[in-house]
VOLO-434239 format. One record per residue (C-alpha): x, y, z; chain; residue in three letters. Coordinates in nm, 4 decimals, padded with zeros to 6 digits. Each point is the difference from the previous one (the first is absolute). Example, Ala and Ser with C-alpha at 12.3 -4.5 7.8 and 13.67 -1.06 7.14 Angstrom:
+----------+----------+----------+----+-----+
:       px :       py :       pz : ch :  aa :
+----------+----------+----------+----+-----+
:  01.2300 : -00.4500 :  00.7800 :  A : ALA :
:  00.1370 :  00.3440 : -00.0660 :  A : SER :
+----------+----------+----------+----+-----+
END
This chain:
+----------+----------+----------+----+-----+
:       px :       py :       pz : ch :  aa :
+----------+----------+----------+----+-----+
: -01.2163 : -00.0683 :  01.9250 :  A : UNK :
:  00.0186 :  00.0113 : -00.3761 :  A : UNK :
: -00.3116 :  00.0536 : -00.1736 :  A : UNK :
: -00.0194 : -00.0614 : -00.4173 :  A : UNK :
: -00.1519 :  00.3375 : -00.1501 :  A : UNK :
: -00.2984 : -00.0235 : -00.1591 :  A : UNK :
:  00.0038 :  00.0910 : -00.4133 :  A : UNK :
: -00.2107 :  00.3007 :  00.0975 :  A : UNK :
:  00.3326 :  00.1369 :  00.1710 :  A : UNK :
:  00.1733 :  00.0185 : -00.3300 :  A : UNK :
: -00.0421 :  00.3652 : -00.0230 :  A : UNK :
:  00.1990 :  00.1004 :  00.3266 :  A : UNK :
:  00.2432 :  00.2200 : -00.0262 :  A : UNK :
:  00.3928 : -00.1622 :  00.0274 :  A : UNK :
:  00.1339 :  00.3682 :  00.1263 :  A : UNK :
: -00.1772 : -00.0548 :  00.3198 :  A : UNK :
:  00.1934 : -00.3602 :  00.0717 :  A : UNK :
:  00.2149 :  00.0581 :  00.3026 :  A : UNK :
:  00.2666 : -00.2406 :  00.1008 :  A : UNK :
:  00.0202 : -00.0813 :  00.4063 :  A : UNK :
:  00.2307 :  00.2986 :  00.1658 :  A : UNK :
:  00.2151 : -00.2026 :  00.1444 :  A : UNK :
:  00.1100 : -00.1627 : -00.4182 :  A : UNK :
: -00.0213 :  00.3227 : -00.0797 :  A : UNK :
:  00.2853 :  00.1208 :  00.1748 :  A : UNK :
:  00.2483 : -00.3054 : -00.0455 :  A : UNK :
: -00.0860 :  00.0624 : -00.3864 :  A : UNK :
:  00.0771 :  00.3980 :  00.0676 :  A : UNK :
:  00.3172 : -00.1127 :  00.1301 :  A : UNK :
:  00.0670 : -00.1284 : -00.3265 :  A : UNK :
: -00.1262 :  00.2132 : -00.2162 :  A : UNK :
:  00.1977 :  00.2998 :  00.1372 :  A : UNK :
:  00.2877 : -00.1708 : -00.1664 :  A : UNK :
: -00.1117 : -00.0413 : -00.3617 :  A : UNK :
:  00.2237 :  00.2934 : -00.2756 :  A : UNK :
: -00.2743 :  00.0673 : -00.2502 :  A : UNK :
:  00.1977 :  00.0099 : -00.3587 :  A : UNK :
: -00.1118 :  00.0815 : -00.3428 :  A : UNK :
:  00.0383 : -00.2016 : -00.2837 :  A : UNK :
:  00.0222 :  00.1485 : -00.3549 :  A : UNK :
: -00.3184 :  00.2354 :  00.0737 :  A : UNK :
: -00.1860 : -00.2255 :  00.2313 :  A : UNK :
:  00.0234 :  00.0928 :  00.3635 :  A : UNK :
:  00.0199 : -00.3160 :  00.2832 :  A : UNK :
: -00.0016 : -00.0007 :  00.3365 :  A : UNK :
:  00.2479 : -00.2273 :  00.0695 :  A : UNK :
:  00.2811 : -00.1810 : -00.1844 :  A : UNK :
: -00.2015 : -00.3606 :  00.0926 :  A : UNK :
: -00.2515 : -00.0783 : -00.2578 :  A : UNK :
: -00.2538 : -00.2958 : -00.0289 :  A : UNK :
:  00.0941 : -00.1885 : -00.3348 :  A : UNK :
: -00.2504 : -00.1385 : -00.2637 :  A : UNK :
: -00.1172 : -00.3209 :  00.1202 :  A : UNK :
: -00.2205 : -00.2467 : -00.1891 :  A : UNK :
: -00.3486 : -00.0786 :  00.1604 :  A : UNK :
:  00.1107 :  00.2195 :  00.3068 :  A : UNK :
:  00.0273 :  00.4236 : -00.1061 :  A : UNK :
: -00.3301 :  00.0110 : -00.0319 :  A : UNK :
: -00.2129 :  00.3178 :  00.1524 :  A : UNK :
:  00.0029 : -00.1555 :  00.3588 :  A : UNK :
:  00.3207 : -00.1475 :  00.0440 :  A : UNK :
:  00.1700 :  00.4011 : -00.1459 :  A : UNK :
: -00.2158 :  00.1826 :  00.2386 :  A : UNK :
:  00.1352 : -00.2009 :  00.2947 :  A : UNK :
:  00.3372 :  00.0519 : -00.1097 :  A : UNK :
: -00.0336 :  00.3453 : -00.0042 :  A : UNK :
: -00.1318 :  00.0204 :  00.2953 :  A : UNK :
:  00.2559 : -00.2084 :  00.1594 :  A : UNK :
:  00.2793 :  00.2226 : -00.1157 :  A : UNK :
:  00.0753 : -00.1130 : -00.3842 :  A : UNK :
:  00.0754 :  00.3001 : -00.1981 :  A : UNK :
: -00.0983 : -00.0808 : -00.3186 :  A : UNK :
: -00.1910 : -00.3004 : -00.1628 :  A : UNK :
: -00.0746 : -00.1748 : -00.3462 :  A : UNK :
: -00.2671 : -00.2059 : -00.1109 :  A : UNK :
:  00.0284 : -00.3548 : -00.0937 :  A : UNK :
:  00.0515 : -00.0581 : -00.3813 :  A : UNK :
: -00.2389 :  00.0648 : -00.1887 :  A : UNK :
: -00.0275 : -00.1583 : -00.3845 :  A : UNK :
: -00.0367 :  00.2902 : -00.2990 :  A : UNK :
: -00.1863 : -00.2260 : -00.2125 :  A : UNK :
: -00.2682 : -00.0811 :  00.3032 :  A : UNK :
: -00.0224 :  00.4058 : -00.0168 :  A : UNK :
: -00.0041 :  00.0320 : -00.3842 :  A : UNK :
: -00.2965 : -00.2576 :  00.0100 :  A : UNK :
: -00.2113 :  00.1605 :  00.2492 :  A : UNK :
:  00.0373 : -00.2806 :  00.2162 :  A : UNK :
: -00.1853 :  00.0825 :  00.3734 :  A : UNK :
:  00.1864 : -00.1710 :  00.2460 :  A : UNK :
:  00.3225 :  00.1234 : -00.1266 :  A : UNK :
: -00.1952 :  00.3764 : -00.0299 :  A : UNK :
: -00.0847 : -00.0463 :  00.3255 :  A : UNK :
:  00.4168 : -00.0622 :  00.0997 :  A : UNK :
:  00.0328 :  00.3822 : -00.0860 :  A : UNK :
: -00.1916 :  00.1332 :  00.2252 :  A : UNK :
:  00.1647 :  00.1933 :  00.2695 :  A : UNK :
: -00.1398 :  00.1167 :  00.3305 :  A : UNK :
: -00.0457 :  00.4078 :  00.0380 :  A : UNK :
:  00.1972 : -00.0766 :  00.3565 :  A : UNK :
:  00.2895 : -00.1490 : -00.1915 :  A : UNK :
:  00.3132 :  00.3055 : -00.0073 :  A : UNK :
:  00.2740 : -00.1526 : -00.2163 :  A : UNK :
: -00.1300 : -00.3569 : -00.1991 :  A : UNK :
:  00.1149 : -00.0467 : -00.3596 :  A : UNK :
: -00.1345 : -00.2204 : -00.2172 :  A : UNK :
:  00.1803 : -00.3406 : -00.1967 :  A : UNK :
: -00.0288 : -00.0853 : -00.3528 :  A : UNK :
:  00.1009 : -00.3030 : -00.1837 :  A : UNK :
:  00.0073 : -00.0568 : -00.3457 :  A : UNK :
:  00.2264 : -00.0799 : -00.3130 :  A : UNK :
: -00.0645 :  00.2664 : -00.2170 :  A : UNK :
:  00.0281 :  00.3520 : -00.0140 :  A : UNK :
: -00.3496 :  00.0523 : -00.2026 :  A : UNK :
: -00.1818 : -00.1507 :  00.2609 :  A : UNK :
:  00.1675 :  00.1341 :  00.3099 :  A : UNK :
: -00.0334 :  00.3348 : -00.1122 :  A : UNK :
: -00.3937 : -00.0760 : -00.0419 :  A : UNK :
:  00.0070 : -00.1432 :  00.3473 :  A : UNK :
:  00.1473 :  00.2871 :  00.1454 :  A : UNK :
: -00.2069 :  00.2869 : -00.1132 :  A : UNK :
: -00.3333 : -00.1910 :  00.1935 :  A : UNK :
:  00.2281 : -00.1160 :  00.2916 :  A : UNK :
:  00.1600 :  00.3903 :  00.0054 :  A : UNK :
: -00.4002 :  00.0913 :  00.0359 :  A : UNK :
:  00.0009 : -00.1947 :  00.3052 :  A : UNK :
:  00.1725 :  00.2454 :  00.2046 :  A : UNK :
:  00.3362 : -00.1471 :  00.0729 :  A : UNK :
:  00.2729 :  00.2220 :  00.1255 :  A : UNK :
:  00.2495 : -00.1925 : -00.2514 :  A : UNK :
: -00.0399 : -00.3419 : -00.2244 :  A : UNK :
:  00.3102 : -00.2637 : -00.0137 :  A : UNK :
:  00.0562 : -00.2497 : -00.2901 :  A : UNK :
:  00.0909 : -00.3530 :  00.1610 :  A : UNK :
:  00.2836 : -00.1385 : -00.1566 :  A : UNK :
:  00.0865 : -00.1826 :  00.2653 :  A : UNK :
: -00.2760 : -00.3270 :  00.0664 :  A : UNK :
:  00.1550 : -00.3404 : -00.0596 :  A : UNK :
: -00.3311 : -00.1770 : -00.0688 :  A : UNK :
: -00.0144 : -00.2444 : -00.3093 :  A : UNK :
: -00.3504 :  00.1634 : -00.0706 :  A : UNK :
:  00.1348 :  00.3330 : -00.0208 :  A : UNK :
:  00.3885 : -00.0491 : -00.1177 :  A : UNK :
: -00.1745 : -00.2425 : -00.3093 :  A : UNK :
: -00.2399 :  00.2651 : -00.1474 :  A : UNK :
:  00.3474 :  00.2571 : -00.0240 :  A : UNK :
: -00.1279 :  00.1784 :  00.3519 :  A : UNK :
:  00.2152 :  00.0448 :  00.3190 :  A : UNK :
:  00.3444 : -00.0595 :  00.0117 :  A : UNK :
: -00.0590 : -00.1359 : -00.3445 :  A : UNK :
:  00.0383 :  00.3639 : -00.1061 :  A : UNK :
:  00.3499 :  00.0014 :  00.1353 :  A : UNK :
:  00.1615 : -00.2610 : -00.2570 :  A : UNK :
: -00.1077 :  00.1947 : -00.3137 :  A : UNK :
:  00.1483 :  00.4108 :  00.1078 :  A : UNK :
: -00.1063 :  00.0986 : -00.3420 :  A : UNK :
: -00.3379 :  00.0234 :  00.0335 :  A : UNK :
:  00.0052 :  00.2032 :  00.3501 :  A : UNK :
:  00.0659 :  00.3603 : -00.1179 :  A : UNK :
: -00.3273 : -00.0977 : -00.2471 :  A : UNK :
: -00.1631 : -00.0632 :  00.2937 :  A : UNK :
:  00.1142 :  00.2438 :  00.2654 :  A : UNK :
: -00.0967 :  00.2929 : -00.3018 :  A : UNK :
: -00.3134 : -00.1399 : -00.0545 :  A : UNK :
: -00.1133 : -00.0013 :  00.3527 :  A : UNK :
:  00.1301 :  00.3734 :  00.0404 :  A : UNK :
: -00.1469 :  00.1491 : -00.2856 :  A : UNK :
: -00.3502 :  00.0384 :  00.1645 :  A : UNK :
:  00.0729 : -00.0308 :  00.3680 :  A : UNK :
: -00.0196 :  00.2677 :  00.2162 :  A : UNK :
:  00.1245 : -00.1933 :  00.3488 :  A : UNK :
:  00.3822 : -00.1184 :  00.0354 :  A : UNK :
:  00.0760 : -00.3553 : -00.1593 :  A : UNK :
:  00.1965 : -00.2386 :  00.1640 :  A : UNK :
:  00.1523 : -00.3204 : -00.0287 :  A : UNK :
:  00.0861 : -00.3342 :  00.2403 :  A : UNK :
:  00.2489 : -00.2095 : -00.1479 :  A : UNK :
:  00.2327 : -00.3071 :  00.1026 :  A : UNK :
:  00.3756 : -00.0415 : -00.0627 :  A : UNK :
: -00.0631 : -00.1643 : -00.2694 :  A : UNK :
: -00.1414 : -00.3016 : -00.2126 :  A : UNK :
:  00.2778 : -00.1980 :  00.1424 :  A : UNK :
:  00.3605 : -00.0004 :  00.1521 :  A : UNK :
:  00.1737 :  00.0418 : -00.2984 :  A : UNK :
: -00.2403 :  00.2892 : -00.1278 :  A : UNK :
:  00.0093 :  00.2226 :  00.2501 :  A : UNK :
: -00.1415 :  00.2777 : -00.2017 :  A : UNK :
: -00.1391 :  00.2583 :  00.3251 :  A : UNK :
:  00.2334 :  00.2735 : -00.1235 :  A : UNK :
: -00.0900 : -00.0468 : -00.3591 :  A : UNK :
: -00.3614 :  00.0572 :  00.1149 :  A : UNK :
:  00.0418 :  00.2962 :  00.1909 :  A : UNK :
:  00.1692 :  00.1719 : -00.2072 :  A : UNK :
: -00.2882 : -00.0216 : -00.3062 :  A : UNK :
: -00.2345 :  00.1191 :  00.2898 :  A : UNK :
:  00.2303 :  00.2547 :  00.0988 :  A : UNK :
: -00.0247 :  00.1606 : -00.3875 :  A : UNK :
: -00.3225 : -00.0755 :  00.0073 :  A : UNK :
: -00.1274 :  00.2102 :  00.2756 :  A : UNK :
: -00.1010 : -00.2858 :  00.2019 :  A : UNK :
:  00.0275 :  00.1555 :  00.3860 :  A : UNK :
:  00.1214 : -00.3135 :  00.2553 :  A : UNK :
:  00.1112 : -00.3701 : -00.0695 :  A : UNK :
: -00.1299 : -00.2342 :  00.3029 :  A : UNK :
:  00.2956 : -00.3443 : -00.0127 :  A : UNK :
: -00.1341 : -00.3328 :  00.0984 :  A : UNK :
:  00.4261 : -00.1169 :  00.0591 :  A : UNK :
: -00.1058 : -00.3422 : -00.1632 :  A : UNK :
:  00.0125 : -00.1383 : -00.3557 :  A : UNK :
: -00.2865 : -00.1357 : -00.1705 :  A : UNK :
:  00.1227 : -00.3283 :  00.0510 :  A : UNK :
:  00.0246 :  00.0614 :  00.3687 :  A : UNK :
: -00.3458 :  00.0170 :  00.0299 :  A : UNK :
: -00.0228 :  00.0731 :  00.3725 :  A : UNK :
:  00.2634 : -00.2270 :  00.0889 :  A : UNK :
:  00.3759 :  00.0552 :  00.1278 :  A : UNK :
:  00.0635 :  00.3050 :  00.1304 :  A : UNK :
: -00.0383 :  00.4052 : -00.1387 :  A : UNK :
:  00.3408 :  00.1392 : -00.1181 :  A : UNK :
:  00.0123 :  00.2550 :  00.1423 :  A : UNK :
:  00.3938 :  00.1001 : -00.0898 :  A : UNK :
: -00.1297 :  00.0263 : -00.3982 :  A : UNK :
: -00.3234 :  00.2333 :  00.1042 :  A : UNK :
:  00.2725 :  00.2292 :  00.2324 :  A : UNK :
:  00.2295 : -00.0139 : -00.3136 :  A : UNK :
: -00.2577 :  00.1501 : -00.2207 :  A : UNK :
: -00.0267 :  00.2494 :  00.2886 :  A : UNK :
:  00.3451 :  00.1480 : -00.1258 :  A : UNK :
: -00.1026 :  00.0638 : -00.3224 :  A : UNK :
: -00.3984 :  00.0836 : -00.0333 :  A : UNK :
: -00.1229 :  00.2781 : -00.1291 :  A : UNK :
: -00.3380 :  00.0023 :  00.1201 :  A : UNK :
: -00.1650 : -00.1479 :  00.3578 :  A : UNK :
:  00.0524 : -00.3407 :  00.0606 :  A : UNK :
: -00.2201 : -00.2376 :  00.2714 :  A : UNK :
:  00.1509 : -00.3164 :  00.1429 :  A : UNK :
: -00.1932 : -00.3003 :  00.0254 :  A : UNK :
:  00.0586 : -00.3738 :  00.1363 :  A : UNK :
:  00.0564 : -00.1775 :  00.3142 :  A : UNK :
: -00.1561 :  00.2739 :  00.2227 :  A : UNK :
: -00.1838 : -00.2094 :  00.2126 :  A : UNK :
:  00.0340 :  00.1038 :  00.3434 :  A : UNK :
:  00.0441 :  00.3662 :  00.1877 :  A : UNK :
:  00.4004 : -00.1011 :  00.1000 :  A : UNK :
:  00.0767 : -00.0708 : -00.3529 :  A : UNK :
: -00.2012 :  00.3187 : -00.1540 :  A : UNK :
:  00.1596 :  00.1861 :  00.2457 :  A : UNK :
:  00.3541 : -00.1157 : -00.0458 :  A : UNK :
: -00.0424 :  00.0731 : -00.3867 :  A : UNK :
: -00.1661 :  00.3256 :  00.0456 :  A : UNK :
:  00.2969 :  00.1301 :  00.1831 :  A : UNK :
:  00.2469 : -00.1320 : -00.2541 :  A : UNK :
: -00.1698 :  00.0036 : -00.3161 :  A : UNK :
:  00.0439 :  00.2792 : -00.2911 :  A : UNK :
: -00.3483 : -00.0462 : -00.1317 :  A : UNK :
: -00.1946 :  00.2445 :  00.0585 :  A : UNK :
: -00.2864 : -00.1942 :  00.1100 :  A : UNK :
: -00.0685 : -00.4164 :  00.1214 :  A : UNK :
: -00.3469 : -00.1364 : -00.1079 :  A : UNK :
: -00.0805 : -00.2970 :  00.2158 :  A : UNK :
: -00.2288 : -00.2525 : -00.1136 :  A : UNK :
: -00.0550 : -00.3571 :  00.1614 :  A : UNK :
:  00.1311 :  00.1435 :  00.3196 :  A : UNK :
: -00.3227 :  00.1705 :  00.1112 :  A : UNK :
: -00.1612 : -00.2893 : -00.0543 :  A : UNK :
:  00.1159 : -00.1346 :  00.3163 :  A : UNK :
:  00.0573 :  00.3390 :  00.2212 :  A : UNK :
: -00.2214 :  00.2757 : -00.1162 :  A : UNK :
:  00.2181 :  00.2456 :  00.2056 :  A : UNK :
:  00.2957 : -00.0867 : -00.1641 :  A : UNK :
: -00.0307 :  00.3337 : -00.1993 :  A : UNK :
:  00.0474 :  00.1954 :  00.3758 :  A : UNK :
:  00.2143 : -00.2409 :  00.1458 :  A : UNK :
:  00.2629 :  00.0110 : -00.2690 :  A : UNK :
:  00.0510 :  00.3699 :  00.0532 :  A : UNK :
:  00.1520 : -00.0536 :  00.3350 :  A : UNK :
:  00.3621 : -00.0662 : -00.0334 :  A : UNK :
:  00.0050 : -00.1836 :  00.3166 :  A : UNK :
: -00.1863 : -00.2655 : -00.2205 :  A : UNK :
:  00.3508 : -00.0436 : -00.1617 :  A : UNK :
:  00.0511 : -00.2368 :  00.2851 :  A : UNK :
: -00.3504 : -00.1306 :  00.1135 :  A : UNK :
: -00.1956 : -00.3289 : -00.1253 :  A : UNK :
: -00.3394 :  00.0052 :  00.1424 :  A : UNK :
: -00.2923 :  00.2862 : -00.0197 :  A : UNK :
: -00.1223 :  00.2379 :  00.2948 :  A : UNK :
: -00.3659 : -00.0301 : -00.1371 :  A : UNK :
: -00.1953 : -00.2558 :  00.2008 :  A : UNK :
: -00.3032 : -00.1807 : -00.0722 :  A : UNK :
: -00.2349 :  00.2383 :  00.1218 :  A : UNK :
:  00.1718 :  00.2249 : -00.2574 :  A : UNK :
: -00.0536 : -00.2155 : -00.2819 :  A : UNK :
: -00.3461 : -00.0610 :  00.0989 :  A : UNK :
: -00.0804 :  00.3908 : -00.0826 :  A : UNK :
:  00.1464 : -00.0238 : -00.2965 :  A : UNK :
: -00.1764 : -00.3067 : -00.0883 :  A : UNK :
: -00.3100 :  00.1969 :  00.0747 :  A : UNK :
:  00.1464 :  00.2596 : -00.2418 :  A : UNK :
:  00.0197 : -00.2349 : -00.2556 :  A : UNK :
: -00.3532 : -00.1077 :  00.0052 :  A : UNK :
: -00.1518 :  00.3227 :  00.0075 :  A : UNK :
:  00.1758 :  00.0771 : -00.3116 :  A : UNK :
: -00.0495 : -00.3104 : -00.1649 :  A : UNK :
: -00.4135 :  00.0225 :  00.0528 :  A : UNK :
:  00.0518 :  00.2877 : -00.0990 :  A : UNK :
:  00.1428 : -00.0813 : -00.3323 :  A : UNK :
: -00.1704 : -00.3701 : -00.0963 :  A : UNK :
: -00.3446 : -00.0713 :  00.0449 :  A : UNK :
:  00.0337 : -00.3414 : -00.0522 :  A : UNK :
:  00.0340 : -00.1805 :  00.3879 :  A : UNK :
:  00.2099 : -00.2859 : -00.2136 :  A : UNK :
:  00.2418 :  00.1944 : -00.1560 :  A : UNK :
:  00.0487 :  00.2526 :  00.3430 :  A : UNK :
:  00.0353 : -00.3198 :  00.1788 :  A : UNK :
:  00.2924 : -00.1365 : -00.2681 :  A : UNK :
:  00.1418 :  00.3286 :  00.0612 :  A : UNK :
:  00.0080 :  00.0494 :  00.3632 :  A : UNK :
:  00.0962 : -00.3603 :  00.1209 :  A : UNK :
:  00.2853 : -00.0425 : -00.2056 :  A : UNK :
:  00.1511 :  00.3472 :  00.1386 :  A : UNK :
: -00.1157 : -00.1358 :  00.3384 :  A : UNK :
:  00.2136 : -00.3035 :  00.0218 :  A : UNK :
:  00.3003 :  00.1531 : -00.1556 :  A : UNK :
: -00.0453 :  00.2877 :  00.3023 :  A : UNK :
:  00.0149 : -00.2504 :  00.2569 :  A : UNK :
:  00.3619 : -00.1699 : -00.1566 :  A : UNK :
:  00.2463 :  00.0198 :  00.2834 :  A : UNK :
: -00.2443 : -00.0019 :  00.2945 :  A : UNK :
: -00.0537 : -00.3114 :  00.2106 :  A : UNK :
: -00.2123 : -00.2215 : -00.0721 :  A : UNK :
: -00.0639 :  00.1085 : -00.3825 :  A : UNK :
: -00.0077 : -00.3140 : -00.1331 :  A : UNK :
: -00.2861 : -00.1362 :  00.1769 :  A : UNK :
: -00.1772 :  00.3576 : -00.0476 :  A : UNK :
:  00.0432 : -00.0298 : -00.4133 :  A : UNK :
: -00.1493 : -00.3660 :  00.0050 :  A : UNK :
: -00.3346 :  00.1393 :  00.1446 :  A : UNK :
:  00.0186 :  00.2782 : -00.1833 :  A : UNK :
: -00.0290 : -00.1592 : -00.3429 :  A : UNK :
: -00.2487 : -00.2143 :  00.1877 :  A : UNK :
: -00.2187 :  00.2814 :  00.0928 :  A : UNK :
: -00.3933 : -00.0079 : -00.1345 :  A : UNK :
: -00.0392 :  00.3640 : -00.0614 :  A : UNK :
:  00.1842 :  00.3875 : -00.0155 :  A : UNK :
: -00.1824 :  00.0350 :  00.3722 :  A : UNK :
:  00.1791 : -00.3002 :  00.1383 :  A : UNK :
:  00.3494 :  00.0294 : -00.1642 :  A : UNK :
: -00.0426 :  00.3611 :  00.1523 :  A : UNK :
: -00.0738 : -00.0985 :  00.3850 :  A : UNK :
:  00.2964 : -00.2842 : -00.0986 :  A : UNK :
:  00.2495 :  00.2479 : -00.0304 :  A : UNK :
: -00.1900 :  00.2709 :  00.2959 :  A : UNK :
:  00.0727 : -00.3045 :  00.2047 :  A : UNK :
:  00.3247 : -00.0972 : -00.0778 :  A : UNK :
:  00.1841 :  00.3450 : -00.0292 :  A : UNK :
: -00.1580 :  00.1516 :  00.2993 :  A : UNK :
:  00.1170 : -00.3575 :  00.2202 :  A : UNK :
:  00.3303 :  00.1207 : -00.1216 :  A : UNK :
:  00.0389 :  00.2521 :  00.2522 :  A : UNK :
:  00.3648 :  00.1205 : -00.0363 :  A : UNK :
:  00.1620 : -00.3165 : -00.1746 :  A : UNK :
:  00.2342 :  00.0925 : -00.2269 :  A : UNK :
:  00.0265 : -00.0799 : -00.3538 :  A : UNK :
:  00.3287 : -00.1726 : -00.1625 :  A : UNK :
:  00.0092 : -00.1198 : -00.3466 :  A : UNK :
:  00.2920 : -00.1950 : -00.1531 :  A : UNK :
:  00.0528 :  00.2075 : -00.2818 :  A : UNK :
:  00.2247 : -00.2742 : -00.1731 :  A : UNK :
: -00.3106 : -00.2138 : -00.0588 :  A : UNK :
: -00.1143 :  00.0085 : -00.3823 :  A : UNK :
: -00.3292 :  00.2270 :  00.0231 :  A : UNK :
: -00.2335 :  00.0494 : -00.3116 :  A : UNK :
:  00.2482 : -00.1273 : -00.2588 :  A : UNK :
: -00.2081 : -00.0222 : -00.2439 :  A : UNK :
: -00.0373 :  00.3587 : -00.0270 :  A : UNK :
: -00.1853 :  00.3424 :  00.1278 :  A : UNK :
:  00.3376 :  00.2335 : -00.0294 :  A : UNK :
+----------+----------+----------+----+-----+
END
């Protein structure tokens, strides 16, 4: 029976969480396969990373990742000028957990004054590296210069890159997109000022701009610039499901995937796409009393991290629903879900619904449009 902890339980200690034996062990399965790599002079500990995700990498949603096998995460982006300002809530998007192992943190901006400002206090924070987004489609970023904004005008990024250096002591690095559109398709352009630079990894989104999140990743242009980088590069795009990850991860010349909107909808995808049997497989070995731990997981950290009941509850019930995506009877589970008074009754919702699930398995049709309007 699930029972809501009390605010005085904010002080227990997250090393002492245990998952169930028997998760533990399918997870260990998993994990046994993961080839820890090192980028530039950051060490991961595995080639599948969690990539920056708006309203999602926050300090809950990175620790679970971890924990469920991703070997590296970012923060969501995070605004220089909210920084420069002082500005708490986006203060409060630095922080990072003393149980997190290998979490950068995302800037945006349009200048390099400013970014270099924000990067000295968000350095301070204790990331193991800090990326530059040049890579978000969203007319509120791309019309103040920010994001993949930064990609039309190359002239101003070596400004930039040197600015951000010149008082950093972690690695910098950068997440880009092909390009502003397909007839700029600038990547190599880009990577090579960061390569002078001393920037240490590009991350790829394989859209344009324009793209958005629609139409597919090209992934033939981010394996071309494979041939001819000259520093680490990190696929990105379309990596949605642990038979697709895994297919690319045994083809690819990247030396690292970061998936994104995929763990929305399978947390284990990190461990499941490590199996190359997954090359050929569609649905998830984790049942519903799996997810339910995780779940469980989830809300420990999330108490953990928000004291307001509102926003945990935002946070928890929209990872909820997206968890139970593929599993019968979903639908009907997300309607009383959103219809749910209170964090205690979403909670014995979802107790109820993915313990009922006994060993039903999970099968998403990946060819559905999921999250289009962005998150990765």
């Amino acid at each position: 029976m699930f029972t809501t902890l009390k605010s005085s339980t904010k002080n227990y200690s997250l090393m002492s969480m245990q998952f169930s034996p028997a998760l533990t062990e399918k997870m260990n399965a998993f994990k046994g396969r993961a080839s820890p790599i090192q980028l530039g002079s950051v060490h991961f500990s595995s080639k599948l990373l969690l990539a920056p995700m708006a309203g999602i990498c926050n300090i809950p949603f990175r620790l679970l990742m971890e924990d469920l096998g991703a070997g590296g995460t970012v923060s969501e982006l995070i605004s220089c000028h909210g920084i420069n300002y002082g500005n708490q809530r986006t203060l409060d998007m630095l922080k990072i957990h003393k149980l997190e192992k290998n979490v950068g943190i995302q800037l945006f901006g349009e200048d390099a004054e400013s970014m270099a400002r924000a990067s000295v206090v968000a350095e301070s924070y204790g990331p193991k590296f800090l990326d530059i987004n040049m890579g978000c489609p969203v007319n509120k970023v791309v019309s103040k210069g920010g994001g993949s904004a930064l990609m039309k005008e190359l002239e101003k990024l070596a400004p930039l890159f040197t600015s951000m250096k010149k008082n950093m002591k972690v690695p910098l690095s950068i997440k880009i997109r092909t390009g502003w559109d397909q007839n700029t398709l600038n990547a190599k352009d880009v990577m090579s000022i960061a390569n002078d630079c001393g920037i240490e990894w590009v991350a790829i989104h394989g859209r344009t701009r324009t793209q958005q999140y629609t139409g597919l990743a090209n992934w033939d242009y981010i394996e071309a610039l494979n041939e001819v980088k000259k520093l680490p590069l990190i696929g990105n795009g379309d990596l949605h499901h642990p038979y697709g990850v895994s297919q690319r991860l045994q083809k690819t010349n990247c030396d690292a995937l970061m998936i994104a909107r995929g763990a929305l909808r399978n947390p284990f995808i990190f461990l499941e796409s490590l199996d190359p049997e997954y090359a050929n497989k569609k649905h998830s070995v984790f049942t519903g009393p799996d997810y339910w731990e995780v779940i469980q997981r989830l809300y420990q950290y999330t108490t953990e991290t928000f004291a307001d009941e509102r926003a945990i509850l935002v946070q928890i019930r929209k990872l909820i629903v997206w968890f139970a995506a593929g599993f019968p009877k979903a639908a009907a589970f997300r309607s009383q879900v959103f219809g749910s008074a209170n964090l205690e009754e979403t909670m014995k919702l979802a107790e109820d619904y993915f313990m009922g699930l006994g060993d039903a398995q999970k099968f998403i049709n990946y060819d559905e449009v999921f999250m289009s309007s962005g998150h990765g």
